[in-house]
N, C-alpha and C positions, 0 to 999 in steps of 0.2 A: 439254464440250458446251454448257454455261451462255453461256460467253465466246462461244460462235460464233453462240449462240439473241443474245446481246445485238447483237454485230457485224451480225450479217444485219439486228436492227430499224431499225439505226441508217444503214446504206446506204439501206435503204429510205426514211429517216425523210426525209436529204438531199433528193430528187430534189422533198418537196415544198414551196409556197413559201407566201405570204402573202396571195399576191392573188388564190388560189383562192378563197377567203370568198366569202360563206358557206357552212359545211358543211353538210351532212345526213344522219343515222349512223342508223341501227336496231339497238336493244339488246333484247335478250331479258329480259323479267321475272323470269326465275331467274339473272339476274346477279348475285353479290352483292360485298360492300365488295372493294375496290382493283382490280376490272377497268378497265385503259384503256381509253376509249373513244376519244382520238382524240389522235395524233402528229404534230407538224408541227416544219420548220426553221426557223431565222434566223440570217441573215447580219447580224452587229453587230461591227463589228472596233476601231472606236474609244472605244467607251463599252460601257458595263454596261447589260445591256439588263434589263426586267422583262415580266414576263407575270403581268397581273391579270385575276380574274373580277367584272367591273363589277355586273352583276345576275343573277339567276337570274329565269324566271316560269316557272310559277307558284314564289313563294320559297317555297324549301327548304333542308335542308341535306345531299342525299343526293350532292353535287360537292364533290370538292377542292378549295381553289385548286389552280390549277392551277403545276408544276413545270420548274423552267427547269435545266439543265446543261449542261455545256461540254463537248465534245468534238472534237478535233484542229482548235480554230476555228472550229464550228459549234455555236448553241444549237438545245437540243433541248428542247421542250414536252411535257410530257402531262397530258390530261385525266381523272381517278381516279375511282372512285365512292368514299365516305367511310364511314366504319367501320357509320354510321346507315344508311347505305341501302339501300331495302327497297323496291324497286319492283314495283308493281302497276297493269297496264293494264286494270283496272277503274275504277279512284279516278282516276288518271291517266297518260294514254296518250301526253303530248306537252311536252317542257321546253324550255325558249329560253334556250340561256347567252349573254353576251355576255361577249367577250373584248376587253384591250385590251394592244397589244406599244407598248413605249416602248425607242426607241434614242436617246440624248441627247434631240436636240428632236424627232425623230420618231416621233411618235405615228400608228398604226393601230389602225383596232377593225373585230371583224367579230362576227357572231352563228356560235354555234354549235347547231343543232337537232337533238334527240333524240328519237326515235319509241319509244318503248315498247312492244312488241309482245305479244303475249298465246303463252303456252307452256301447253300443254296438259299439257304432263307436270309442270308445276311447280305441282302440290297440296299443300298441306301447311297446317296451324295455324299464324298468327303473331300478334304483338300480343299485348297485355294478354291479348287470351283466350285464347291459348293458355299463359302464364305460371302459375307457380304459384297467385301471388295470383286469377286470374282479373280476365275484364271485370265491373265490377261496376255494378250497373242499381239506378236507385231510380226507385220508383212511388207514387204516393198510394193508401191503401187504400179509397179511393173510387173507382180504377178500374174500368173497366167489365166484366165477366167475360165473357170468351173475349175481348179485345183483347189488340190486338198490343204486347208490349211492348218489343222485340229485332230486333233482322235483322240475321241472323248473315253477314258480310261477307268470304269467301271466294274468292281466285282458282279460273277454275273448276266453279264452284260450281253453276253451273246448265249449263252446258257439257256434263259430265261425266256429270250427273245424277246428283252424291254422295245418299247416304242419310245422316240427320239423325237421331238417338236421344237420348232421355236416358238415361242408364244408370243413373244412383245413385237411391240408392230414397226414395222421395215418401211415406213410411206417416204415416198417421194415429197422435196428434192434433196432430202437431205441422205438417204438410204442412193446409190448408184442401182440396185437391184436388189431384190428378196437374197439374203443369204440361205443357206438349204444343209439341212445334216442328215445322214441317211441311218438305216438301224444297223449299223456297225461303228455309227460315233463320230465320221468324219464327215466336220465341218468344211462345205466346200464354198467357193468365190461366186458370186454370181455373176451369170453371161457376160453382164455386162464390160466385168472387170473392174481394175480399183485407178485407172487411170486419170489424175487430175483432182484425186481425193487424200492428196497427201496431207497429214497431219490432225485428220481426223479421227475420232475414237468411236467405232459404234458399239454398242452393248446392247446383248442377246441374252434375252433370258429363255432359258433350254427348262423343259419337260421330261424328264423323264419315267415310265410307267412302266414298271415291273410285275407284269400279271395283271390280273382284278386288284380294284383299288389299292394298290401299293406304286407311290411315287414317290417323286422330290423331284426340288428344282433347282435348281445353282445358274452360275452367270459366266459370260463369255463376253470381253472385252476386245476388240480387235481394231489394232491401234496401227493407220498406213502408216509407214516411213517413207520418205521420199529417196531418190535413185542416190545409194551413196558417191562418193567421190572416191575413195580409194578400196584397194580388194587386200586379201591375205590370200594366203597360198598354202599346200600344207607339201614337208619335204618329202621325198622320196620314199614311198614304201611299199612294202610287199604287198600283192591284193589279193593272195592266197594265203591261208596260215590252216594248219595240220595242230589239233591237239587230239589226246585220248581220253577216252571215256571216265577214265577212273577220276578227273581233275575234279577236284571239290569244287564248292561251291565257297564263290571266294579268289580261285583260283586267275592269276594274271594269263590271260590270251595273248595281248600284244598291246603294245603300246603308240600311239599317233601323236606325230605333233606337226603343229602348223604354224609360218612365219608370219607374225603379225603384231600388236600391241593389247599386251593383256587378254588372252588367248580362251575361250571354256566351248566345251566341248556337247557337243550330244547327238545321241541316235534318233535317224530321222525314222528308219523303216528297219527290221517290221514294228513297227506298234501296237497293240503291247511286246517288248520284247522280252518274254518268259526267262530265257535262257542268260544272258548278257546284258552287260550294264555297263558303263563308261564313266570315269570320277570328269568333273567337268572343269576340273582344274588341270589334272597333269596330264588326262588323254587315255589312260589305262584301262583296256577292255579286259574286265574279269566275268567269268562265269557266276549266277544267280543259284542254277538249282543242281541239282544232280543232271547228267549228260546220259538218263536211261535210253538206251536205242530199243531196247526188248518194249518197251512202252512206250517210246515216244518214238516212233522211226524217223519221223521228220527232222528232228535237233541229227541228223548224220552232214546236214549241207543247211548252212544258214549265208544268207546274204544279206549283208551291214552295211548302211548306208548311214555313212558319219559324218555331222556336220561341224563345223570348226566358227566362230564368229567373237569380235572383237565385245568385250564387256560391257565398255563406254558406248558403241553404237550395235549393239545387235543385228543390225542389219547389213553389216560389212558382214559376209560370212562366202566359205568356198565350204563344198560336198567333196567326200569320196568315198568310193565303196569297195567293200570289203568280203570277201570269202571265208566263210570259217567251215573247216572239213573236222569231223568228230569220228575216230575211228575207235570199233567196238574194243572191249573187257569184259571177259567175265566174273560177274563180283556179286553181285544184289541176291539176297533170298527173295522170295516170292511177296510180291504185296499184292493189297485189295483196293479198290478205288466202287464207291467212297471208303475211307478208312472208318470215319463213323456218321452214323445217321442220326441226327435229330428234327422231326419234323412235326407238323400238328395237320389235324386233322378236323373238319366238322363234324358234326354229330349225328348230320344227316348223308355221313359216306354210307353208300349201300355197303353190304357183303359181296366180297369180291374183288373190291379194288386195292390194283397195287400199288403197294408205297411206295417201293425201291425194286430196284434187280441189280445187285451185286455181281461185280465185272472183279474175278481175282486171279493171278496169271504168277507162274513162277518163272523169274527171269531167265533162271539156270535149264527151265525146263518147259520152255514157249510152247504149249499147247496142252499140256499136262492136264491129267485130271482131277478136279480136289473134291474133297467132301465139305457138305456146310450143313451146319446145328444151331437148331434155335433152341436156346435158353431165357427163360422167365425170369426176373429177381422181383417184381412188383407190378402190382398184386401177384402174389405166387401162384401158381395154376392159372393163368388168365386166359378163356380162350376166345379173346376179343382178337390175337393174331395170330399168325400161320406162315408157315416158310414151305412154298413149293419149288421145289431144286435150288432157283438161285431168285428167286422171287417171294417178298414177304408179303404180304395180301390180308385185310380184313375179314376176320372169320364169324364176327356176329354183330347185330343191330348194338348200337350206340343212341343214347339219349339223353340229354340235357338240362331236362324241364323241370325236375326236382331238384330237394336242397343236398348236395353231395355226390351229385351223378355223373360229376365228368370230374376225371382223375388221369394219372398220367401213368404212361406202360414203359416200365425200363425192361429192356431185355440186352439179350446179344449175342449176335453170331457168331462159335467158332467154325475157321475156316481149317482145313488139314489137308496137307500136300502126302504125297504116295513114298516122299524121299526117303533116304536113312542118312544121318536119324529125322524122325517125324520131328517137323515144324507145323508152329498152329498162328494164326491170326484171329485174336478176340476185336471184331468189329461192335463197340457200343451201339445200342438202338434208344430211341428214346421218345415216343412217339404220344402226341398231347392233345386230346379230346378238349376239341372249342367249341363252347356252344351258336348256335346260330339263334339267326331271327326270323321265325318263322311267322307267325302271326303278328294281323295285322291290331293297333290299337284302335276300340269303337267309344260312342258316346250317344246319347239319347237327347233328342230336339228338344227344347225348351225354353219358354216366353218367360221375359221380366217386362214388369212396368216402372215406368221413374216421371217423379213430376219437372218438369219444363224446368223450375228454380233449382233444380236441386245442384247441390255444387261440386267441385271438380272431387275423386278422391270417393266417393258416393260410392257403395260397394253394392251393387243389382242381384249376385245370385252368384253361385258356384259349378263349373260345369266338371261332371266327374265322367272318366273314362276309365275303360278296362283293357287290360291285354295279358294272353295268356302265359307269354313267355315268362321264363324266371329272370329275376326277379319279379313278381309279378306285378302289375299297373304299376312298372317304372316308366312316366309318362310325363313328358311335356308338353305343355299349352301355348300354341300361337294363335293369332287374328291373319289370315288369309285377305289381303285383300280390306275390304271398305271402307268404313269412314275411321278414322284416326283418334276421334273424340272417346272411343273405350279402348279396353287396355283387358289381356286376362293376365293373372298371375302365373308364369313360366312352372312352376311346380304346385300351386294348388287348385289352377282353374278357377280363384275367384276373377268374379269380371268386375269391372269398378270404370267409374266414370271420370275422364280425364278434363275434360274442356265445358263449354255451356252447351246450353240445348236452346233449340226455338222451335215452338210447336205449329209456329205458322212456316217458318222454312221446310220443316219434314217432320210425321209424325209416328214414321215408322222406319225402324233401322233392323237389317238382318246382319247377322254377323256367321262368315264360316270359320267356324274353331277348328284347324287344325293341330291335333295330336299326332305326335311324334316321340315313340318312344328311343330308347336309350339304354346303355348300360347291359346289352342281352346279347351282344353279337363277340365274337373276338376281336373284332374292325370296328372301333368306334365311331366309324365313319358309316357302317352300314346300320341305317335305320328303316322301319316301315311307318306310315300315318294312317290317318282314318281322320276323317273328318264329321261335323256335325252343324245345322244353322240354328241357329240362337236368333228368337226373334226379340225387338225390344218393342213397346207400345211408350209414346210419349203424351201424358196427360196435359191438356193444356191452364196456361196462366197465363194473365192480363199481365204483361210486364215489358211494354213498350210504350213509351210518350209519344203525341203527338210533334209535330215539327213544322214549322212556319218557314215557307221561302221566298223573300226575302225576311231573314227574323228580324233586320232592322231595315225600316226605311223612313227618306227624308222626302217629303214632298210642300211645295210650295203651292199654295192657292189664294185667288182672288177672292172676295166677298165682301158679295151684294147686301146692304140692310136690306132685312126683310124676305131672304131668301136662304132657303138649304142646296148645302153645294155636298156631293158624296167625292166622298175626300179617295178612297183606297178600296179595296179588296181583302183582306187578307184571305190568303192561301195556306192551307194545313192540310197535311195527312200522316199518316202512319206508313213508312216507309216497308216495315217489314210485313204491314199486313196491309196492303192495298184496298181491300174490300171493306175498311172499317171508314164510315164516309160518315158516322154521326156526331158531333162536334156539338159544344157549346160554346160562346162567345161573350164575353163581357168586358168593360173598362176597368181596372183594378187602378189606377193611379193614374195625374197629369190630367183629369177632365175639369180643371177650375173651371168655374163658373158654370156648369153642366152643360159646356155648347157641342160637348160631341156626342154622337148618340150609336151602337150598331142595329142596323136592321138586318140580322141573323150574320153572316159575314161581312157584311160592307160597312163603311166607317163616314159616316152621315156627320155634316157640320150645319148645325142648327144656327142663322142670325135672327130668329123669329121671336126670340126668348127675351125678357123683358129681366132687364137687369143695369147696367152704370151704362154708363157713355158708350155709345159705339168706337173702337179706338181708333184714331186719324196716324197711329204710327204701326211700323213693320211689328208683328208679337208671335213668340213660337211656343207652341204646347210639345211636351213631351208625351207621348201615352204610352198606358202599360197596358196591354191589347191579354187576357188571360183565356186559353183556348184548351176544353176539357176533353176528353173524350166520355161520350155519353150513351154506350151501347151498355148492352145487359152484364159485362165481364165485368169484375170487382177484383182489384181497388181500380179505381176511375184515376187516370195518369191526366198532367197536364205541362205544359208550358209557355211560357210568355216572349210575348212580340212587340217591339218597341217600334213606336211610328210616331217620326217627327216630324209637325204643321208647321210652315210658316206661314203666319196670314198676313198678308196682305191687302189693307183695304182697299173698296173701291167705289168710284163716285162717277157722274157723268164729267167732272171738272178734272180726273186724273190725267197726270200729262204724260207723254209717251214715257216709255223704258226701253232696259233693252233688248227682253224679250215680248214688247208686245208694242205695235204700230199702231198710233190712233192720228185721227183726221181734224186739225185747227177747225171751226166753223170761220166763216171769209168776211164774218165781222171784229172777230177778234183784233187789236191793233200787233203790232208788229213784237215782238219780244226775244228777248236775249236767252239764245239757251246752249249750256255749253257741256258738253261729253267728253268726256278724258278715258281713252282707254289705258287700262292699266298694263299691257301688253301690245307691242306691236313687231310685226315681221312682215317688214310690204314684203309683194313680191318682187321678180327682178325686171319685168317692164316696169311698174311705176317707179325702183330707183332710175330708169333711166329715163322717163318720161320729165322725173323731178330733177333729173341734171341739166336736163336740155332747158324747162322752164326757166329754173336756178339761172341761167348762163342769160336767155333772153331777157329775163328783169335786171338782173346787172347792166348787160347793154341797155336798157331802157331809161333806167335810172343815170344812167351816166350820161347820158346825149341829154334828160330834163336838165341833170345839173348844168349843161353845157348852155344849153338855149336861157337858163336862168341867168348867166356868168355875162352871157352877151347882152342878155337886156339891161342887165344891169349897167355894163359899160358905154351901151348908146345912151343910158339917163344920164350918166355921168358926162358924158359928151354934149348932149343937149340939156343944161343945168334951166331949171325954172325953178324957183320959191314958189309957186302954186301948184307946181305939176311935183316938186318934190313930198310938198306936203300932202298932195291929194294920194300920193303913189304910198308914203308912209303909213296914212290912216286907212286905205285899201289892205296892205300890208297887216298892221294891225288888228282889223277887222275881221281879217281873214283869218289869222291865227285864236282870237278868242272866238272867233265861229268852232274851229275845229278842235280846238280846247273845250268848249263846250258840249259841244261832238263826243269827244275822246272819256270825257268826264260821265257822260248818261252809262256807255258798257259798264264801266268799272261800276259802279254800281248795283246795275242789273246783274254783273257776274257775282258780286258779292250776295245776291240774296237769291239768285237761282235753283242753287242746291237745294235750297232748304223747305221752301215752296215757288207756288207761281201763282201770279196777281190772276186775280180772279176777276176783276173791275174791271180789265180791259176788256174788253165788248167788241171794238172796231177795228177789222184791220183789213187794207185795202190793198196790201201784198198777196206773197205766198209762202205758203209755208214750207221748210226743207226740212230733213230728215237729216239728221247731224251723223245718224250710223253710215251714208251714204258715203264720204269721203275717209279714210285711213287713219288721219289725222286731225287736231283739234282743231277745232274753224269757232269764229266770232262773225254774228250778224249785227249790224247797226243801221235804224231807220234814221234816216239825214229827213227827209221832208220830201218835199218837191223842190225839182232839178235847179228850177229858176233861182232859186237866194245864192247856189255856189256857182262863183265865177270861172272860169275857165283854170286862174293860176290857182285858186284854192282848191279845185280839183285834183292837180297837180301835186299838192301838199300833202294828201291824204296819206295815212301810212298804209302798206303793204300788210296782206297776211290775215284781210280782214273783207268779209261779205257786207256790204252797201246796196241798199234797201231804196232806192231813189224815183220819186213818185214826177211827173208833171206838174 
């Protein structure tokens, strides 16, 4: 089919020749890279011929060179658009190629002209601004607030009457004020101004909406500069300039230049400026499109406001403005605007409505009357349309819903002026039946059940919907909303289960399926739903253990021969089902010797039981506590509780500890008992109580030794052999007294820990509480007062509690 699309161009290509030059082509704006625009032969049978594009105006690069190849002894040309090109019959509406054909020494040249025409339906975001990066804008923040800083430059755009938003959010304190763009594109300053926000970038992301659902969005970057330091100037020039009509497009207006370093150029107003352009290098105002005044009356007085600004700082720049006066020529045949129509339609246009109304006007004869004919080429005889005067109009119902029923209607108008000789203008039509979405997609309510276990991935049931548009039940499936645990399949409606279930959490889940079809409109975007609730029913399963809080514990207890002591509680339930309250309870491990028993939950310690020795040391049971659940659900879950005893025995003879204070009876005799805590942190009165003590027993002690020092040198002074020896053996006596003394503690401390004499019966003190003071204390019964004398009082050590009777 390819071969025969090439064959067919290439017949046609033949028939034309050279010396039809110059051309004249109309190209639509949504053209884009490598559409031909125009085909021609050559006859070169002896040399190798070339086909060059001599110049373009206005220069661009949106043309190929243009392609030469050989076929059966004829070359064949064509003219491409290039991978860059991006036309826009805003900016410009008019190109002049010149070509030139060389065969040996025969050289030809002709122009080739290209009308750029305006297409309505080709809206869309291009350029910098619509790129990632965005258009990016730098201002001095000495602009003036609420100026304009932007004009957002759009096919379109005011045509259409797109809507203009900014959408990304402007919050304070970073934003000085909302920035604001109106629907003709210009981005203006807010009130507040840009004062004191030099060096900052803010970025605006813009909206644009072109009718019902057709947008895009692109970006705006607007970057303060701070007040420069130096300015440029631009020299002396004229601020009126006089050109005529007939100057091509292309053509140089005047040129500006300005004193500065690394100089570029640009037009600030009008924006868009249709007509004139300016290179941003040398300053050169050349003409854009044709300088028609029969159709354009406005292009007769243009005012150009040109800015001039240094490369390195853009923001060093000077303004001036400029006059441009266009005086008529007559020259132009008659044209049509639009030149050609391509448009679509839906399926539900009534009869009646008008597509277009063609506006055709002959320059040479401003108000003339022309004739206009509508011609069919496909479907032939079609009478889906209709041309009343200069208005083409739907002449019958359109419909969709079938397989083949929307097709496309080429026609075209000629247009014929009254001149001599008769000229004609063939305006192409092209007009394309889209289907729409009219109905909506339905589905019918239906119940799944699933068991409580069942696992993730678990496929419940399939929900089927209809709808009548064509394709017909093109239809996708979503969950609207509720619980997250199901899931339907996007194109089959099966629903399937994602996560667990618990039938004591919830035993019933609705689900609304909405359906949303697709694929039935021209705007992929526009869809209808229906929706439907999907009940689920969850069957219940016993698939929850019980749970023990605390599941381990350590408890210490006393015990009595001959007595049951209830040791604990344990605590259980079922977390996720509160109301399940019936339990069994046994010892599964750790009951040596069978001294522990449960009475339903509580953990009973039996001494009544008749088995070895009562134990006289510390013993710790481990037990495994195993806790069932015992209601009517099957399988019966369980878990286990660890509870560690330490026993402790106990007698009427046990001596304190230190957790528990017991009372000496007041015949017991006096005894040594000594506590060492394994940690201490007095507070900070008693370290100063004990500095102050510390300080008085040193003084103390020093003034004994002092009184000892002296009596000893009045003995020395009064020497007696009987009083020496009686003072010696006093001496003597004295020290094996309190050696003797010193000798009982150490003893008593060495067997204190381990037990306490039970033999002792009498004691005629009192008993203290060793927890009572901070630190470690020693008691010692000396007897009665009378056997120590005064000095061997004296000798006694420090640090130590004295027990001393009459």
């Amino acid at each position: 089919m390819a071969l025969l699309r090439i064959l067919a161009l290439l017949l046609a290509l033949t028939v034309s020749e050279l010396h039809c030059l110059p051309w004249f082509i109309n190209v639509s704006e949504s053209q884009g890279p490598g559409t031909i625009l125009q085909s021609f032969s050559f006859n070169c049978t002896s040399h190798m011929p070339t086909l060059q594009l001599v110049h373009v105006q206005p220069p661009t690069t949106f043309f190929n060179p243009p392609s030469l190849t050989r076929w059966q002894g004829i070359y064949v040309g064509m003219v491409t658009l290039s991978s860059s090109a991006r036309l826009d019959a805003l900016s410009v509406n008019h190109y002049k190629l010149q070509l030139r054909f060389t065969c040996g020494n025969h050289v030809m040249e002709g122009p080739l002209s290209v009308d750029v025409r305006r297409d309505p339906g080709h809206s869309a975001c291009a350029g910098r601004f619509a790129s990632p990066a965005g258009e990016i804008i730098q201002v001095l923040e000495t602009v003036t607030p609420g100026a304009r800083l932007y004009t957002l430059l759009l096919p379109g755009l005011e045509v259409q009457r797109a809507q203009i938003n900014i959408i990304s959010a402007q919050d304070p304190p970073y934003f000085p004020g909302p920035f604001s763009i109106n629907g003709q594109g210009w981005l203006l300053v807010p009130s507040q101004g840009l004062k004191g926000q030099a060096e900052k970038v803010f970025q605006l992301q813009i909206l644009v909406t072109f009718g019902q659902n057709r947008s895009c969005l692109g970006m705006l970057k607007v970057k303060v500069l701070p007040v420069p330091s130096s300015l440029i100037s631009f020299l002396k020039q004229a601020s009126n300039i006089t050109i005529l009509e007939d100057l091509p497009p292309g053509g140089k207006v005047v040129q500006v230049r300005a004193r500065g370093f690394d100089v570029r150029y640009e037009i600030l107003s009008p924006v868009p400026c249709p007509l004139f352009s300016i290179g941003r290098a040398d300053g050169v105002i050349r003409t854009t499109a044709p300088l028609e005044l029969a159709q354009a009356p406005g292009a007769a007085v243009t005012r150009l406001r040109v800015k001039a600004y240094e490369r390195l700082r853009p923001w060093v720049s000077v303004e001036l403005e400029l006059t441009v006066n266009v005086r008529s020529v007559n020259r132009w045949p008659p044209r049509c605007l639009p030149a050609m129509l391509v448009t679509q339609i839906p399926e539900t246009t009534p009869v009646g409505t008008v597509l277009n109304t063609f506006t055709c006007a002959d320059p040479d004869s401003p108000g003339s009357i022309l004739d206009y004919q509508l011609q069919f080429h496909s479907p032939p005889g079609s009478a889906s349309l209709c041309l009343r005067d200069r208005v083409l109009e739907v002449n019958a119902t359109l419909d969709c819903d079938a397989r083949g029923a929307c097709f496309q209607h080429a026609a075209s108008i000629l247009v014929l002026d009254g001149g001599q000789p008769l000229m004609t203008t063939e305006v192409p039509v092209l007009v394309m039946v889209t289907p729409v979405n009219e109905f909506s997609p339905a589905c019918v309510p239906h119940k799944f059940r699933i068991r409580e276990d069942a696992g993730p991935h678990t496929l419940l049931g399939s929900v089927v919907g209809m709808d009548k548009d064509y394709p017909h039940n093109n239809i996708e499936y979503y969950i609207s909303g509720g619980p997250t645990i199901f899931s339907v399949d996007r194109l089959s409606g099966e629903v399937h289960l994602l996560g667990s279930l618990d039938y004591e959490l919830q035993t019933l889940y609705r689900l609304n399926v909405l359906l949303i079809d697709h694929g039935q409109d021209q705007d992929p975007t526009h869809h209808r739903s229906g929706s439907c609730t999907i009940t689920i029913e969850v069957e219940d399963v016993n698939d929850h253990a019980p749970e023990c809080q605390p599941p381990f514990q350590e408890l210490t207890i006393y015990a009595l021969l001959g007595h049951s002591v209830e040791v604990t509680k344990v605590s259980c339930w079922v977390p996720q089902e509160p109301q399940r309250l019936a339990f069994s309870y046994s010892i599964v491990g750790g009951n040596s010797q069978s001294r522990f028993s449960l009475q339903g939950a509580t953990l009973v310690y039996n001494n009544i039981l008749l088995g070895p020795l009562w134990p006289e040391q510390f013993y710790t049971y481990e037990l495994l506590i195993r806790v069932a659940d015992a209601g009517p659900s099957i399988p019966h879950l369980s878990t286990t509780a660890t509870v560690s005893v330490h026993l402790i025995p106990w007698s009427a003879s046990t001596v304190a500890t230190r957790t528990h204070r017991s009372t000496v009876p007041s015949v017991m005799t006096p005894l040594l008992v000594t506590d060492t805590e394994a940690f201490w942190q007095p507070e900070p009165w008693f370290v100063v109580v004990l500095t102050v003590t510390s300080a008085l027993f040193v003084l103390a002690l020093g003034w004994l030794l002092l009184r000892l020092f002296q009596g000893l040198v009045q003995m020395h002074q009064t020497p007696s052999k009987p009083a020496q020896a009686l003072l010696l053996n006093g001496i003597q006596g004295t020290e094996e007294s309190i050696q003797g003394f010193m000798e009982a503690p150490r003893m008593e401390m060495s067997q204190a820990p381990s037990s306490v004499d039970l033999s002792l019966q009498h004691f005629d003190g009192r008993a203290q509480d060793s927890r009572e003071s901070p630190f470690s204390q020693t008691t010692l019964h000396l007897g009665p007062l009378s056997l120590l004398t005064p000095s061997q009082r004296l000798l006694l050590p420090p640090g130590i509690h004295y027990l001393l009777f009459p």
